[in-house]
C-alpha positions in Angstrom: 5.9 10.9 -14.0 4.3 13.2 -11.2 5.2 12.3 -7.8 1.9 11.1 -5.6 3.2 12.9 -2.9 5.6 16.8 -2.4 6.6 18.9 -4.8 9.2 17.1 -6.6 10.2 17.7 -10.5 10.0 13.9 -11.7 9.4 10.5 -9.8 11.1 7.8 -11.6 9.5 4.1 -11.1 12.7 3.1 -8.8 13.5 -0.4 -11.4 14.2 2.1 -14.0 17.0 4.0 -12.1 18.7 1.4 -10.7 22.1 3.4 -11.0 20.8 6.1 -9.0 20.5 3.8 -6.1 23.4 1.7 -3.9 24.3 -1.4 -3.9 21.9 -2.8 -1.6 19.2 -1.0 -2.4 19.1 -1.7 -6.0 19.6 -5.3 -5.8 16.4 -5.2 -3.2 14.5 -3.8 -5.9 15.9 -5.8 -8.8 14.5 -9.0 -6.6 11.4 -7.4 -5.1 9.2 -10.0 -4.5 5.4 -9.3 -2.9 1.9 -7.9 -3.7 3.2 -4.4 -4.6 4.9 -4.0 -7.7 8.3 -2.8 -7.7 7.7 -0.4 -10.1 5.2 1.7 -7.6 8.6 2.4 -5.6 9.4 5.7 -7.3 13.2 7.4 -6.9 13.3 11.4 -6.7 16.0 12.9 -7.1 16.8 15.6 -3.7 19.1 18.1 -2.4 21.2 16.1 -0.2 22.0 19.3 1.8 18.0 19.6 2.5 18.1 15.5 3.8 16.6 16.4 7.1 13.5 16.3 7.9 12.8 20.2 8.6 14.5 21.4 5.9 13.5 19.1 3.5 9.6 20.0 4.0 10.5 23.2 3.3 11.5 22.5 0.1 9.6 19.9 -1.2 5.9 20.3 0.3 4.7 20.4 3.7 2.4 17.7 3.2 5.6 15.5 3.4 5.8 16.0 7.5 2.8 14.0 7.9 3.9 11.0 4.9 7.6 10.9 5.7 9.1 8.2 7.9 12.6 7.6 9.1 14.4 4.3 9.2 16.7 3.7 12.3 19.4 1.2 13.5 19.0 0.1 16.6 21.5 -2.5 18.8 20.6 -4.1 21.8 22.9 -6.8 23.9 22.1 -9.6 25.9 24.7 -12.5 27.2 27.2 -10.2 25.7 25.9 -10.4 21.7 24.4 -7.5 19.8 21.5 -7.4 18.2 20.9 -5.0 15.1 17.5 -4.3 14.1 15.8 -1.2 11.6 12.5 0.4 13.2 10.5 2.7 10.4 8.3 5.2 12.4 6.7 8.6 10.6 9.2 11.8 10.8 6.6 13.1 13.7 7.0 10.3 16.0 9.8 9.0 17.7 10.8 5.4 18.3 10.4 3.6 21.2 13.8 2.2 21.7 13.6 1.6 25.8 10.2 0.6 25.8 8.9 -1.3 22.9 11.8 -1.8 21.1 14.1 -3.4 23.7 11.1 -5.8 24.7 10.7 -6.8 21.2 14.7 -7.8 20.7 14.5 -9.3 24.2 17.8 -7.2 25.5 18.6 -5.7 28.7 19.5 -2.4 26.9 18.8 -0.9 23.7 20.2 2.1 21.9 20.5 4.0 18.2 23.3 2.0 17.1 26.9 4.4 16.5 27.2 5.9 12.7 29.8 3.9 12.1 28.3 0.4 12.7 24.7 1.9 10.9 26.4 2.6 7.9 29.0 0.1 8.0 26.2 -3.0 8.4 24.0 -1.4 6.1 26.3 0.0 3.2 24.0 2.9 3.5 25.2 6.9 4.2 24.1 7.8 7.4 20.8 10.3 7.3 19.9 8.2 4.1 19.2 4.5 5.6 16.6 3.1 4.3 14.8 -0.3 5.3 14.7 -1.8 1.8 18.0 -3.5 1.1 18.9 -3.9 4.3 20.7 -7.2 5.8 18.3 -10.1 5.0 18.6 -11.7 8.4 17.8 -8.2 10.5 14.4 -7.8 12.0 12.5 -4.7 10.3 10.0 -3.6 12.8 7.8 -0.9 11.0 5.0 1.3 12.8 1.3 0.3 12.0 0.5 4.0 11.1 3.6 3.5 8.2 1.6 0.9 6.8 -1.6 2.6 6.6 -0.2 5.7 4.1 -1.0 4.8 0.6 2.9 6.4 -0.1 5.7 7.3 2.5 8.8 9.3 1.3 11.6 7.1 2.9 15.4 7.7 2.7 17.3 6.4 -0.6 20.6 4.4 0.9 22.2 7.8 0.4 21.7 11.7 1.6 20.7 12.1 -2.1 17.0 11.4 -3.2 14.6 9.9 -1.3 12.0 7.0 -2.6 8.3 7.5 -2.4 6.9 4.0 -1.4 3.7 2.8 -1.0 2.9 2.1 2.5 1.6 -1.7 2.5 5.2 -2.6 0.6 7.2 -2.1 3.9 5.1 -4.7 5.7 6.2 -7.2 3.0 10.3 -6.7 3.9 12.2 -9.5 4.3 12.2 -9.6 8.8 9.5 -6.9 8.2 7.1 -7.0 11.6 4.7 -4.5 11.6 4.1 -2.7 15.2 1.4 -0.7 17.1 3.0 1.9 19.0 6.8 1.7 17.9 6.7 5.5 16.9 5.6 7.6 19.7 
């Protein structure tokens, strides 16, 4: 199948790869539930050496710099608890942790949460975390201007392959909460 968006060799509809994809990732697809189908979330197979962002343009199409997004772990802590939360902005913006993002998750103080807790709360490899299959009870906060994309290449759960997803599907995440202004 042709990709809708890059320069990619084949797009596979992502519930007919299913062992391409981790863990948590393909059991979020093998229970999608919502008004996209899961079979319009297409894997492509990727580089993982060309994972970021630059680089990977380069390769694969530079209309991908203005459909690309990146998924993000934040923590925040208030009365001594963390809080983890995914924000989904497009690769040309970044996300408003201090601003928008702390108020949202009512902390005091809100950072990109260390590698070691991203991946290790996720199950994901770092510079591949992607906001479908991660922890049910997490909030998703997604960027209005993610939504509007009829596809967005996201991250795969791993530094190889991406997904190509159709924009509307992210605001129908479990904890999904779709934002103006997260990705500035």
């Amino acid at each position: 199948m042709r990709a809708p968006i890059g320069n990619f060799d084949q797009a596979t509809p992502a519930p007919d790869c299913l062992g391409e994809l981790i863990r948590p990732v393909a059991d979020a697809v093998r229970h999608w539930r919502g008004g996209v189908p899961a079979g319009q979330i297409l894997y492509v197979d990727t580089e993982p050496d060309w994972a970021d962002t630059a680089v990977f343009v380069e390769h694969y199409g530079r209309d991908l710099l203005n459909t690309s997004a990146n998924c993000v772990v934040v923590a925040g802590k208030r009365a001594g608890e963390t809080r983890l939360a995914a924000c989904l902005a497009l690769s040309t913006t970044r996300v408003d942790v201090n601003g928008l993002v702390r108020r949202h998750l009512g902390v005091r103080k809100a950072s990109f949460a260390p590698r070691e807790v991203a991946t290790g709360e996720t199950g994901m490899e770092y510079g591949g975390i992607t906001p479908i299959g991660l922890p049910q009870h997490w909030p998703v906060l997604v960027d209005a201007a993610v939504v509007e994309l009829p596809y967005v290449l996201v991250g795969s759960g791993r530094r190889r392959g991406k997904l190509l997803v159709p924009g509307k599907a992210f605001a129908e995440l479990p904890g999904a909460e779709v934002l103006e202004g997260l990705g500035i």
